[in-house]
C-alpha positions as CSV (number, residue, x, y, z in Angstrom):
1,X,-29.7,0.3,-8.2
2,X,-29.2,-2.5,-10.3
3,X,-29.7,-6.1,-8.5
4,X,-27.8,-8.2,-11.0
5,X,-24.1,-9.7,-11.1
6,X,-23.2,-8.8,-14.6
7,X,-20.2,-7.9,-16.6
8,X,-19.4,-4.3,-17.1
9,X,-18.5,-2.4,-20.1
10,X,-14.4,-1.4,-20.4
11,X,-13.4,-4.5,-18.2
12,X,-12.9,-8.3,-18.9
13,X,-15.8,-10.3,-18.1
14,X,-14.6,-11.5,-14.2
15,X,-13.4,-8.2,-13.4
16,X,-16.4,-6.3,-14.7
17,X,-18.9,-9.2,-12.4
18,X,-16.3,-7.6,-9.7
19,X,-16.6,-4.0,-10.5
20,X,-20.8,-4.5,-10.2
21,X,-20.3,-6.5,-6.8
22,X,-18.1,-3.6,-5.5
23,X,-20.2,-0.7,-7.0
24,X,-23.4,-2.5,-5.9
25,X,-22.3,-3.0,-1.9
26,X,-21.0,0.6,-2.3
27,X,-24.5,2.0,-3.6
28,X,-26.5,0.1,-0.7
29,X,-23.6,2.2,1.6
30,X,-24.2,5.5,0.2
31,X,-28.1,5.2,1.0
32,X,-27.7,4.4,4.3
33,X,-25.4,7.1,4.9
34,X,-28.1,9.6,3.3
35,X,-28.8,12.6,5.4
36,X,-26.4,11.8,8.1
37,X,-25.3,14.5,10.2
38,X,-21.8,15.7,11.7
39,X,-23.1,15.2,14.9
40,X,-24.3,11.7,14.0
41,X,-21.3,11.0,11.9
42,X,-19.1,11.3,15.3
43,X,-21.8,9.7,17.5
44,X,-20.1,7.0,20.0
45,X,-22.2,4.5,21.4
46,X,-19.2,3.6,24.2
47,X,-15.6,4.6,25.2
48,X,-15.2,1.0,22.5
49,X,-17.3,1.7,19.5
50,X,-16.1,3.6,16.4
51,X,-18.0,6.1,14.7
52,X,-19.8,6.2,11.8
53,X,-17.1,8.3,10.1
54,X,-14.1,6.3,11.5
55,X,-15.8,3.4,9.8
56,X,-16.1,5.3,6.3
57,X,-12.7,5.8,6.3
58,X,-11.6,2.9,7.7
59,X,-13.7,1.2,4.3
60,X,-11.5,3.6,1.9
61,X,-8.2,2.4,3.8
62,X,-8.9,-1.1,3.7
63,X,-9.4,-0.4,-0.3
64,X,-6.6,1.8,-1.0
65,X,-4.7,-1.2,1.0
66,X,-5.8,-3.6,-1.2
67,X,-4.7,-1.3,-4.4
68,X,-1.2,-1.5,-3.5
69,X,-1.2,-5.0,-2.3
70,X,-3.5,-6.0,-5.2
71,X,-1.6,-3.6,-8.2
72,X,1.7,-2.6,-7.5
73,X,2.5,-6.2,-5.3
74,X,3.8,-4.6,-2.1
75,X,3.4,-3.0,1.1
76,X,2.3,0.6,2.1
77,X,5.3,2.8,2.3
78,X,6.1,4.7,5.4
79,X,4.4,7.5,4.4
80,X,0.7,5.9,3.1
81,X,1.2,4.0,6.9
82,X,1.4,7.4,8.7
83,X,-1.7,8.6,6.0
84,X,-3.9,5.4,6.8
85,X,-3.1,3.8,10.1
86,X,-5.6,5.5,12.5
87,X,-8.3,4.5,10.1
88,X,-7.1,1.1,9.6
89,X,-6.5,0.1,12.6
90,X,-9.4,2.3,14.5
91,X,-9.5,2.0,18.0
92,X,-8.7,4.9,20.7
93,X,-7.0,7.3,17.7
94,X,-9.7,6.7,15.8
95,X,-12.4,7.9,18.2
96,X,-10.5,11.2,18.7
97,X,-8.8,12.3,15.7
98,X,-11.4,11.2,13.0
99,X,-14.3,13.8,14.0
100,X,-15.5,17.2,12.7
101,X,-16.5,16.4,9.3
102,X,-19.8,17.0,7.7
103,X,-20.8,13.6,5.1
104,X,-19.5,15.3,1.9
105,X,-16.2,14.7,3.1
106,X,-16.2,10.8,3.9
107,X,-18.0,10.4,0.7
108,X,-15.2,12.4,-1.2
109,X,-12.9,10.4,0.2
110,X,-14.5,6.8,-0.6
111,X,-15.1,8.1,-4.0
112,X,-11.3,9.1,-4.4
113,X,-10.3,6.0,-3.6
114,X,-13.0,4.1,-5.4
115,X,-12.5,5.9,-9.0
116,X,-9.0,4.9,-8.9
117,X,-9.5,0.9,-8.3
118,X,-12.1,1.4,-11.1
119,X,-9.7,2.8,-13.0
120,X,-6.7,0.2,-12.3
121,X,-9.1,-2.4,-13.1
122,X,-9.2,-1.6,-16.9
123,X,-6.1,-2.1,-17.3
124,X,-6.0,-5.9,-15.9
125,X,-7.6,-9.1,-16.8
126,X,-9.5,-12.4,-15.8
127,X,-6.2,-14.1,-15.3
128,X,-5.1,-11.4,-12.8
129,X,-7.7,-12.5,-10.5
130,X,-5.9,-15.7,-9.9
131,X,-2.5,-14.1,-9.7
132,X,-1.0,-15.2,-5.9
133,X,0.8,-13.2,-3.3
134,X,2.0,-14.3,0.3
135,X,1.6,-12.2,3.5
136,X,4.6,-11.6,5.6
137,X,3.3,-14.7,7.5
138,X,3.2,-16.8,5.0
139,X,-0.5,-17.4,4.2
140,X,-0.8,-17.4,0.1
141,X,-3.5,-15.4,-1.0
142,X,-5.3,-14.9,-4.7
143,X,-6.1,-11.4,-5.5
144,X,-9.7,-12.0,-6.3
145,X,-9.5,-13.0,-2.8
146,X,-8.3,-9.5,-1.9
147,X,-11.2,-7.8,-3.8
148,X,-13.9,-10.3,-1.9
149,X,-12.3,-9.0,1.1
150,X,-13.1,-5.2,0.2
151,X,-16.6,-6.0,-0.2
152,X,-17.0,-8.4,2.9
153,X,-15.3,-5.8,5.2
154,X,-17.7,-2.9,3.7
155,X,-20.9,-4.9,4.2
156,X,-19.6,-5.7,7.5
157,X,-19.0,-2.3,8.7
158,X,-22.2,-1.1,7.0
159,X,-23.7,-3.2,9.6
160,X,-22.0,-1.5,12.1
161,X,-23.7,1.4,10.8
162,X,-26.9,0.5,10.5
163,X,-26.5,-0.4,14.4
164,X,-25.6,3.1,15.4
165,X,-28.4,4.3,13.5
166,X,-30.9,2.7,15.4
167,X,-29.0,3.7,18.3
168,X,-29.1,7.0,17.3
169,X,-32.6,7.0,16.6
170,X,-33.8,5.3,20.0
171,X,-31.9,8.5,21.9
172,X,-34.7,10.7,20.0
């Protein structure tokens, strides 16, 4: 793992400090996830907590959110919505339809979604960073601002995780 903000090769200098803050906080993710079970993967603390999985894919829907917000300048269609509500919004959906899957499949889907906001990012520049957008209620927003966002809610959630691990580990 490397510890260091730093630019990265195929991307303008900003965007490449960018691509090692997101591949960094994503790294840190993946070893806390090593090892994880189905079982523990689906573990609910309460009738109010999410999962460790729901929180995994609620991570890749807040990204692939942020791609179409970020890169094509609008909102999900009807059809990403019905693909990525339950995960973004979590909740009572959440806790019963995102279950049954072993690791290799969150981290599939993370991955997916990662490689193609690498990939996107190639094709922009610093100055893109600083482009603005508005949400429907009218706060303005930069998208550099969006991309901070990504990595604040993953080491957020990964926080959440960490907490159901011990969890997990004190009903041994």
């Amino acid at each position: 793992m490397d510890y260091r903000i730093k630019e990265q090769p195929g991307y303008s200098p900003k965007i490449g400090e960018l691509v090692s803050m997101l591949e960094y906080t994503r790294a840190v993710t993946l070893v806390d996830l090593e090892g994880l079970s189905t079982e523990e993967l689906d573990y609910l603390a309460d009738g109010h907590s999410n999962s460790i999985g729901a929180l995994l894919m609620h991570m890749a829907a807040i990204e692939f959110v942020h791609q179409v917000i970020a890169f094509e300048n609008r909102d999900l269609t009807e059809q990403e919505l019905e693909q990525w509500i339950v995960p973004l919004e979590l909740g009572d959906k959440a806790r019963s339809e995102i279950r049954g899957h072993p690791l290799d499949y969150y981290l599939a889907e993370l991955k997916k979604v990662r490689d193609h906001t690498l990939s996107l990012m190639e094709n922009v520049d610093d100055s893109w960073l600083y482009e603005e957008g508005q949400y429907f209620n009218g706060v303005v927003y930069n998208k550099y601002f969006l991309w901070f966002h990504v990595v604040e809610d993953e080491t957020s959630h990964r926080g959440q995780i960490r907490i159901l691990k011990r969890m997990l580990e004190n009903r041994k």
